[in-house]
KETI-487635 format. One line per field, with one value per residue (C-alpha): residue in one letter; x, y, z. Coordinates in nm, 3 decimals, always signed. Example, Ala and Ser with C-alpha at 12.3 -4.5 7.8 and 13.67 -1.06 7.14 Angstrom:
2
resn: (a | s)
px: (+1.230 | +1.367)
py: (-0.450 | -0.106)
pz: (+0.780 | +0.714)
END
This chain:
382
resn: (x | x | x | x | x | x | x | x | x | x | x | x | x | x | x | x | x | x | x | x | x | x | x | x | x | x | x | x | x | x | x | x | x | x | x | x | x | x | x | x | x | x | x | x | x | x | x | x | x | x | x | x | x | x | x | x | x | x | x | x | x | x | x | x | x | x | x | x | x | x | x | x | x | x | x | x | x | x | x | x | x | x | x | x | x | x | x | x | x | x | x | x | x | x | x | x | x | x | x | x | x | x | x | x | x | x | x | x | x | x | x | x | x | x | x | x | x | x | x | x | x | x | x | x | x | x | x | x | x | x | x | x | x | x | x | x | x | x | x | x | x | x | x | x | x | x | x | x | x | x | x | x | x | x | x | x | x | x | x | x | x | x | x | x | x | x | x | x | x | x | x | x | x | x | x | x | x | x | x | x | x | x | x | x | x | x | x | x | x | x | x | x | x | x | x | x | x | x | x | x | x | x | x | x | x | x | x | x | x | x | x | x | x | x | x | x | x | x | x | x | x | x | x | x | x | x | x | x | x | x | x | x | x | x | x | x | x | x | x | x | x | x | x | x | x | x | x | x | x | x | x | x | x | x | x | x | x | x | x | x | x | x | x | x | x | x | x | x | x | x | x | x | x | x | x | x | x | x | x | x | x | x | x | x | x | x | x | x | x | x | x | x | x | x | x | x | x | x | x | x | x | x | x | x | x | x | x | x | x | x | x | x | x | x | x | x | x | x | x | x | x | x | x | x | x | x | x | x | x | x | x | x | x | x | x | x | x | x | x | x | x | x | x | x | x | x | x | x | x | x | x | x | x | x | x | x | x | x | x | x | x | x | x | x | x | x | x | x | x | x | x | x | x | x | x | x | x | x | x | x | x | x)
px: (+13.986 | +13.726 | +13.479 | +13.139 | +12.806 | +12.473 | +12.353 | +12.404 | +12.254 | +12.413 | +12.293 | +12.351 | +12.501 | +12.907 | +13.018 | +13.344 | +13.388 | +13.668 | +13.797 | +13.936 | +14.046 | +14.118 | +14.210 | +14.089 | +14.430 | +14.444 | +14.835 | +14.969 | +14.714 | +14.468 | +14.129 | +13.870 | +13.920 | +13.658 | +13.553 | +13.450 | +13.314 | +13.296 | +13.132 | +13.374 | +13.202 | +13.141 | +13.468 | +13.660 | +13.466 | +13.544 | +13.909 | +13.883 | +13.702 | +13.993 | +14.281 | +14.036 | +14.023 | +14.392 | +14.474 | +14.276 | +14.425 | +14.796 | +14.707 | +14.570 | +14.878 | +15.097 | +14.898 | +14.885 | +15.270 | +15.358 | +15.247 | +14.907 | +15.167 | +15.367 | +15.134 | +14.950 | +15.322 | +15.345 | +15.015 | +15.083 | +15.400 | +15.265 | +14.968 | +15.270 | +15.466 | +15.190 | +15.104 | +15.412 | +15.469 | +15.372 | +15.027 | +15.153 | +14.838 | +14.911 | +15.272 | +15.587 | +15.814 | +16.174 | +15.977 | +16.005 | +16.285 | +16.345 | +16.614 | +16.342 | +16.049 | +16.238 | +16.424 | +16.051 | +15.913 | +16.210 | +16.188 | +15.818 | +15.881 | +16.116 | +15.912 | +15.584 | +15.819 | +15.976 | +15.646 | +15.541 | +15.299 | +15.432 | +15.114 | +15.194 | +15.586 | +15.539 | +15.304 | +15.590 | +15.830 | +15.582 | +15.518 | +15.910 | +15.961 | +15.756 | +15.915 | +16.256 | +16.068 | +15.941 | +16.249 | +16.358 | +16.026 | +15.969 | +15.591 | +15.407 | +15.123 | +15.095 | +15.277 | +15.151 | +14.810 | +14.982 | +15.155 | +14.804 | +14.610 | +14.881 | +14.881 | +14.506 | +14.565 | +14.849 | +14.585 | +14.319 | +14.548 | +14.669 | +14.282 | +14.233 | +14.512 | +14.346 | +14.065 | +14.129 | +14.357 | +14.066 | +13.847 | +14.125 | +14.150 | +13.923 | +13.947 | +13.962 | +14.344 | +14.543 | +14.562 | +14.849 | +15.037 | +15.326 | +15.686 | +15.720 | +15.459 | +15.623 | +15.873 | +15.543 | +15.368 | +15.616 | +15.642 | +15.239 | +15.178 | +15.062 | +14.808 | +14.568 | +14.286 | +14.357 | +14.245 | +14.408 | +14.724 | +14.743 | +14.713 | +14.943 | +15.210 | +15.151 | +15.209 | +15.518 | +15.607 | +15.689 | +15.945 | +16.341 | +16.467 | +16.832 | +16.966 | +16.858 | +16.509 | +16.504 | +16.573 | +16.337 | +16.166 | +16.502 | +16.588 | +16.257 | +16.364 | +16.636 | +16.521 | +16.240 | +16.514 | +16.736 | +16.450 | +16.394 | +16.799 | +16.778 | +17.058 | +17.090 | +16.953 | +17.322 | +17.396 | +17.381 | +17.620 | +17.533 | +17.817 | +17.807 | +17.451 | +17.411 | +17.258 | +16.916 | +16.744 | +16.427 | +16.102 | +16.035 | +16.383 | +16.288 | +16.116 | +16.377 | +16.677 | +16.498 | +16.494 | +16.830 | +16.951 | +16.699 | +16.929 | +17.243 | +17.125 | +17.033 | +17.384 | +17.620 | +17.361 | +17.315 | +17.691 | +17.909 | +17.826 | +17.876 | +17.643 | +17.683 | +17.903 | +18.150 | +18.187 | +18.282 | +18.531 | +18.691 | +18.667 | +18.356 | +18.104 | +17.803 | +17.615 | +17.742 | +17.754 | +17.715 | +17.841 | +17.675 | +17.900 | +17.772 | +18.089 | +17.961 | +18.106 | +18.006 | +17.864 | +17.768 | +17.699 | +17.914 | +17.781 | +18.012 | +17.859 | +18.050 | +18.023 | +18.276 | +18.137 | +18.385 | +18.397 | +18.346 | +18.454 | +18.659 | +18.728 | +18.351 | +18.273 | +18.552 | +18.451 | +18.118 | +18.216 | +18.382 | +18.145 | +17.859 | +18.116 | +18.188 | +18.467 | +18.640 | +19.031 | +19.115 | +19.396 | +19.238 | +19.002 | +18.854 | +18.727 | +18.625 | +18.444 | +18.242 | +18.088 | +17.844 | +17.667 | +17.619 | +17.213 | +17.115 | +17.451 | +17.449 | +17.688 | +17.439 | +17.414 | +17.047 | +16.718 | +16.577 | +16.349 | +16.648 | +16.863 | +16.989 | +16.827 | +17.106 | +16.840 | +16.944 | +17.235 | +17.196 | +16.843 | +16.999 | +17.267 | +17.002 | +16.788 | +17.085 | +17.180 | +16.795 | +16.853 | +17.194 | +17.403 | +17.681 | +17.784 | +18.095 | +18.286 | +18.621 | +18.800 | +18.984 | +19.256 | +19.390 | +19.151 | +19.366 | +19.339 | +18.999)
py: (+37.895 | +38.114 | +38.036 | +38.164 | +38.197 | +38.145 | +38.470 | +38.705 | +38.569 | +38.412 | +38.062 | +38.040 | +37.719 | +37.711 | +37.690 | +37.670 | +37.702 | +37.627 | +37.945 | +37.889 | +38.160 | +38.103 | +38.365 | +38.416 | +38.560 | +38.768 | +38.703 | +38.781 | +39.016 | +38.913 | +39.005 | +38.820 | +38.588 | +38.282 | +38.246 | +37.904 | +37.815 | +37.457 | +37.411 | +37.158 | +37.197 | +36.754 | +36.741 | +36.938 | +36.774 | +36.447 | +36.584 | +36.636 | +36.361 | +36.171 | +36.357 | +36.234 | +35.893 | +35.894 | +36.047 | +35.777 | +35.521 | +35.675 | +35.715 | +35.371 | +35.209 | +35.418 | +35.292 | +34.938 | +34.887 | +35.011 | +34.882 | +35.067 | +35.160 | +35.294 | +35.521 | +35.635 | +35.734 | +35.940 | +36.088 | +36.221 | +36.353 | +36.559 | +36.692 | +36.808 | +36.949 | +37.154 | +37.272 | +37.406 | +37.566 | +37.917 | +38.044 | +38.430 | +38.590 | +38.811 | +38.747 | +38.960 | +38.702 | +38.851 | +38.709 | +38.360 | +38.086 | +37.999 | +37.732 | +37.521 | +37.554 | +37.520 | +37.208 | +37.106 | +37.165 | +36.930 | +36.634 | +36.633 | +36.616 | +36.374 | +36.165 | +36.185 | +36.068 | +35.794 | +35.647 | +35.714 | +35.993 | +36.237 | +36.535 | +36.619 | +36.594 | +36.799 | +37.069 | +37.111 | +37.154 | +37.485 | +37.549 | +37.512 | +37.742 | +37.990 | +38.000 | +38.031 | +38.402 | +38.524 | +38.412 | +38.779 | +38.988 | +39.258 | +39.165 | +38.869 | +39.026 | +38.833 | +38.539 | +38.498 | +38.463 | +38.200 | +38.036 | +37.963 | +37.847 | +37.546 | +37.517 | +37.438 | +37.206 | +36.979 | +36.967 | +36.842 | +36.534 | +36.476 | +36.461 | +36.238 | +35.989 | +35.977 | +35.888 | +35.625 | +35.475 | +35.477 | +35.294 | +35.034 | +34.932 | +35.073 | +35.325 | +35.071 | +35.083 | +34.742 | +34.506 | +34.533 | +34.165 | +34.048 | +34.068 | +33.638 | +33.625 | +33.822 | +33.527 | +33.316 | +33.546 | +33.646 | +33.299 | +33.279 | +33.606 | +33.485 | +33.203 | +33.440 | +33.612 | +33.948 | +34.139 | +34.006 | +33.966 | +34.333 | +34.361 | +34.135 | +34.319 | +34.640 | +34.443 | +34.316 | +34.701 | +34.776 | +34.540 | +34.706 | +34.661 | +34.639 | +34.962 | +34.823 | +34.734 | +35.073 | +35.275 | +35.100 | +35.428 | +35.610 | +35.339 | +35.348 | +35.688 | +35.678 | +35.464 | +35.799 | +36.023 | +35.812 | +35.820 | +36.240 | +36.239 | +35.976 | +35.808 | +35.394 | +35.311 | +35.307 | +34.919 | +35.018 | +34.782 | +34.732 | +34.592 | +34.447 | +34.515 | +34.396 | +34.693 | +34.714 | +35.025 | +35.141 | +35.154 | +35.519 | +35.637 | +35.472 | +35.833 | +36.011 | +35.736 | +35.720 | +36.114 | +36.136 | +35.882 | +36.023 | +36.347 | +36.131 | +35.948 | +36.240 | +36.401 | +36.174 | +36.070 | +36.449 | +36.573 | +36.267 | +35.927 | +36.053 | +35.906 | +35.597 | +35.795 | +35.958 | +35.641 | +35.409 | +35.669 | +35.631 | +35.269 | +35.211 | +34.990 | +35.189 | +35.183 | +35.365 | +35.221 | +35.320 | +35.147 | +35.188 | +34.990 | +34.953 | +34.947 | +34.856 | +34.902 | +34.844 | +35.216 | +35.330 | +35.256 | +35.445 | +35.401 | +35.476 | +35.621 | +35.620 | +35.602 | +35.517 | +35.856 | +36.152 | +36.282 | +36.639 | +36.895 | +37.074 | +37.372 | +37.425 | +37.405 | +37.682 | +37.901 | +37.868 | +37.941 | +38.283 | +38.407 | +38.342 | +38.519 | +38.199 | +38.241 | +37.887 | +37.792 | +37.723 | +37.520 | +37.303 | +37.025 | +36.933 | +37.256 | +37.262 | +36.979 | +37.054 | +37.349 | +37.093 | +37.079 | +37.490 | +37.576 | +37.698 | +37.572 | +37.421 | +37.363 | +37.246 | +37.432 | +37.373 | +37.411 | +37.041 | +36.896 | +36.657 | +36.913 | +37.333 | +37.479 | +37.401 | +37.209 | +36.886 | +36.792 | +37.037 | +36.878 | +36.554 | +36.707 | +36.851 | +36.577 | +36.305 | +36.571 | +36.577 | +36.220 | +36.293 | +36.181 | +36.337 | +36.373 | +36.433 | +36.388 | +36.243 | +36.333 | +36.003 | +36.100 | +36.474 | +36.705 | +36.626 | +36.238 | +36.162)
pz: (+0.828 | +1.029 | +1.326 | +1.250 | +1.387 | +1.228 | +1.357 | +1.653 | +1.905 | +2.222 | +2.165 | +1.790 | +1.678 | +1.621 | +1.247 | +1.125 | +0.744 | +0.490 | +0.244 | -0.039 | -0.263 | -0.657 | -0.925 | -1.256 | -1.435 | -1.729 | -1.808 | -1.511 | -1.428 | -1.156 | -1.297 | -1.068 | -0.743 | -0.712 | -0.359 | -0.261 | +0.065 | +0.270 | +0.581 | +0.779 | +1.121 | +1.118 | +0.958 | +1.238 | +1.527 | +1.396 | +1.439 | +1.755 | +1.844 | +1.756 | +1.878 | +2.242 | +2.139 | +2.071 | +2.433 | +2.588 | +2.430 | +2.540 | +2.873 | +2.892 | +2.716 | +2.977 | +3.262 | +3.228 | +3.181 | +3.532 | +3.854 | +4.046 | +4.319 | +4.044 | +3.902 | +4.193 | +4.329 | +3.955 | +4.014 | +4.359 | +4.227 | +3.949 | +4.129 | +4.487 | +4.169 | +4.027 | +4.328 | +4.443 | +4.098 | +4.090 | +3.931 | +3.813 | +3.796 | +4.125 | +4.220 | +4.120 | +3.890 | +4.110 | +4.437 | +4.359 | +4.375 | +4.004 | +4.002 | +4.255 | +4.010 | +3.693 | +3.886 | +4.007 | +3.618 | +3.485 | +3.712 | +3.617 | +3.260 | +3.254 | +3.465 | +3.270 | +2.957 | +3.148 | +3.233 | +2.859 | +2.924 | +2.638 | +2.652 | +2.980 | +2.956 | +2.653 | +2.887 | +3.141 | +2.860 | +2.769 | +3.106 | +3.140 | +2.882 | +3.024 | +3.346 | +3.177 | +3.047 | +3.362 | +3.581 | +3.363 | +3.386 | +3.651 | +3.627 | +3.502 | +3.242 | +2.950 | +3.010 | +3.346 | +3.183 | +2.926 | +3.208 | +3.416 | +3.066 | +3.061 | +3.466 | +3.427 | +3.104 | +3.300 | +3.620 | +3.344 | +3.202 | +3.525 | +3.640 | +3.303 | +3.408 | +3.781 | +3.620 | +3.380 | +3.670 | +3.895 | +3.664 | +3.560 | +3.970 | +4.142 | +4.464 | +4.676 | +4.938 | +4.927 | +5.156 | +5.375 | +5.310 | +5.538 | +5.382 | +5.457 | +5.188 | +4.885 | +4.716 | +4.750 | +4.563 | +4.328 | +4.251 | +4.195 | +4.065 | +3.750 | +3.889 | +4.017 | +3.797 | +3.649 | +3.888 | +4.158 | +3.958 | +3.929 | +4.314 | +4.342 | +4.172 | +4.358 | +4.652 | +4.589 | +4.438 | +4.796 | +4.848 | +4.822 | +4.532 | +4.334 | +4.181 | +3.829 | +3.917 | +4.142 | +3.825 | +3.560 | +3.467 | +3.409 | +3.186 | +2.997 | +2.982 | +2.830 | +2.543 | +2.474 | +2.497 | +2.244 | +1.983 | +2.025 | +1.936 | +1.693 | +1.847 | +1.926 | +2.291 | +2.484 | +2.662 | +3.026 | +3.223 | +3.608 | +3.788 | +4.127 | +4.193 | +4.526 | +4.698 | +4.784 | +4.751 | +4.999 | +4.787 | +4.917 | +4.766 | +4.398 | +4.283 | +4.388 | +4.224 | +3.891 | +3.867 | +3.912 | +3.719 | +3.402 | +3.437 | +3.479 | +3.132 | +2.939 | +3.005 | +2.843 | +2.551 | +2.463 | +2.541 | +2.548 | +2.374 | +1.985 | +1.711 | +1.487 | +1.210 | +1.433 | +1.691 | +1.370 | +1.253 | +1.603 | +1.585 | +1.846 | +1.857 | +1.703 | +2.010 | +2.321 | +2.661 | +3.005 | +3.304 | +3.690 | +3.923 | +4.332 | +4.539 | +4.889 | +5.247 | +5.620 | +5.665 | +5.275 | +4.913 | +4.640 | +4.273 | +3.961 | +3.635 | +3.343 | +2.957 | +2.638 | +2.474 | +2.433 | +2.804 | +2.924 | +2.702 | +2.897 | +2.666 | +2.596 | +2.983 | +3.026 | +2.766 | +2.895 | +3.260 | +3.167 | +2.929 | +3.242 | +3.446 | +3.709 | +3.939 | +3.919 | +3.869 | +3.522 | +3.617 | +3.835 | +3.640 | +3.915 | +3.964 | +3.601 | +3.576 | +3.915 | +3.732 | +3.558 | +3.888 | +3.855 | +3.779 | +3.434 | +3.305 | +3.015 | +2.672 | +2.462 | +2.131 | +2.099 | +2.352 | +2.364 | +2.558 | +2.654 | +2.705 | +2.724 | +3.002 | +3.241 | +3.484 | +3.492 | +3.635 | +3.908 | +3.995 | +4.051 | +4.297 | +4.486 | +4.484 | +4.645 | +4.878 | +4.990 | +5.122 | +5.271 | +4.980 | +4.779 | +4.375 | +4.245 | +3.905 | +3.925 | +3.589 | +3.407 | +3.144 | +3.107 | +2.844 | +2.549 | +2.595 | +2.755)
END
């Protein structure tokens, strides 16, 4: 396939023009090549005419099954995120803090797949990728100049989202309604025409919420993350779920809980095959159980996969060169928490960087909180 002029001039009109190449053979000897020419310039803008439609219609589909609140929240998100992200044109790669932007980078992309918005996760996961490359260059050249041609492509979806969200409700700012009047309109939600329906439910998005209803994105997520591993969607089990969590801790709750998900259904929970052989239901399950007191909240995550494997994480540890005692589990299984430490095999975009699991530590110590893995069983039984 070639792109090709008319002419020379500056203003000619764009061509693009199929090649195809077919030899004339004389036993096996090649004796003439046919050279056949298509012009495909209406067939290749109808191509990309498409590929837009098909955008629009992903971003709209991603828009209308969240809340305004919801999305305006995401948008705000990416565009901080982006902005905080380095642009390596000018800067020196060993100047910057890389376990921030790649921890940055990785909450971003697992919240624009939560919320079903799979271009842009899929431009942090290059963008990702990219700063993986520089965190080891002495100067950004090349990849600098890649990096910034996908920094201006996530600021253009993120602009075409904006959009398309402004012209589904308008730029109008809510109405500020009293909290005596939510369970009334939760109640009549429904009565009201579309429009006000809609700002209705962004409404009565600011009202605290259970853990379950707090994390409904990281749940979401976790269904998208089952289908890139081809693995059943895990039952997640919320026990005692009393608690009510503040709306303006719900970003920050369904981030950690998408890396909390994507652990055990990468590392732990085994597929269908392997959890019959053990005698397991072929689904996996996770269980989130709120144990509440007069001064704090504690909230147990567990799953019926395999468990850590302690061996791998050891191996892993020494070959990184980690000081840690070998003899003490707990120790081992804290070094989870440890940036760019991963056992995965594989580089997904679930999985292999090493981000995760220390982005959610940071992220509940950033509201005063603590994480912690308490080991059940011994290594050889758990």
């Amino acid at each position: 396939m070639a792109c090709l002029k008319l002419d020379g001039s500056s203003d000619a009109e764009d061509k693009r023009f199929r090649f195809l190449w077919s030899p004339i053979l004389d036993g096996d000897v090649v004796r003439r090549m046919i050279l056949s020419i298509e012009d495909v310039t209406e067939e290749k803008a109808l191509q990309e005419k498409m590929k837009e439609h098909d955008g629009y219609l992903q971003r709209l589909d991603s828009i209308v099954q969240h809340t305004e609140g919801k999305i305006r929240r995401f948008l705000t998100s990416m565009t901080d995120t982006l902005a905080q992200n380095p642009d390596m044109t000018n800067q020196r790669a060993t100047s910057l803090d890389w376990n921030t932007v790649l921890a940055h980078s990785h909450n971003a992309k697992g919240d624009s797949r939560s919320l079903g918005f799979q271009n842009l996760s899929q431009l942090w996961h290059e963008a990702e990728t990219i700063y993986v490359t520089l965190e080891s260059s002495e100067i950004a050249k090349t990849t600098g100049s890649d990096l910034s041609h996908i920094h201006r492509n996530i600021g253009q979806e993120i602009s075409e989202i904006a959009t398309l969200v402004d012209r589904i409700y308008g730029k109008q700012s809510p109405l500020i309604v009293s909290e005596e009047e939510f369970a009334w309109l939760d109640r009549h939600t429904e009565d009201f025409p579309l429009a006000i329906s809609q700002k209705l439910k962004t409404y009565l998005d600011l009202v605290p919420k259970t853990l379950k209803e707090s994390i409904a994105n990281a749940l979401i997520g976790l269904e998208k993350s089952g289908e890139l591993l081809d693995k059943p969607l895990p039952i997640v089990n919320f026990l005692k779920d009393e608690a009510f969590i503040p709306v303006q801790w719900g970003d920050v709750f369904n981030k950690v809980f998408g890396h909390l998900f994507n652990n055990p259904l990468d590392h732990s929970i085994e597929n269908e095959l392997e959890r019959k052989t053990k005698g397991k239901s072929s689904r996996g399950s996770i269980t989130i159980e709120v144990v509440m007191s007069d001064k704090l909240v504690e909230l147990y995550f567990h799953d019926d996969g395999r468990g850590l494997d302690i061996n791998k994480i050891t191996k892993k540890a020494e070959t990184k060169g980690i000081e840690f005692n070998s003899e003490d589990l707990d120790s081992v299984c804290e070094l989870i928490w440890k940036n760019e430490f991963s056992t995965a095999d594989t580089l997904t975009e679930i999985s292999g960087r090493g981000v995760g699991m220390s982005a959610a530590k940071g992220l509940l110590e950033s509201l005063g909180a603590k994480i912690a893995v308490e080991p059940i069983g011994t290594p050889d039984t758990d």
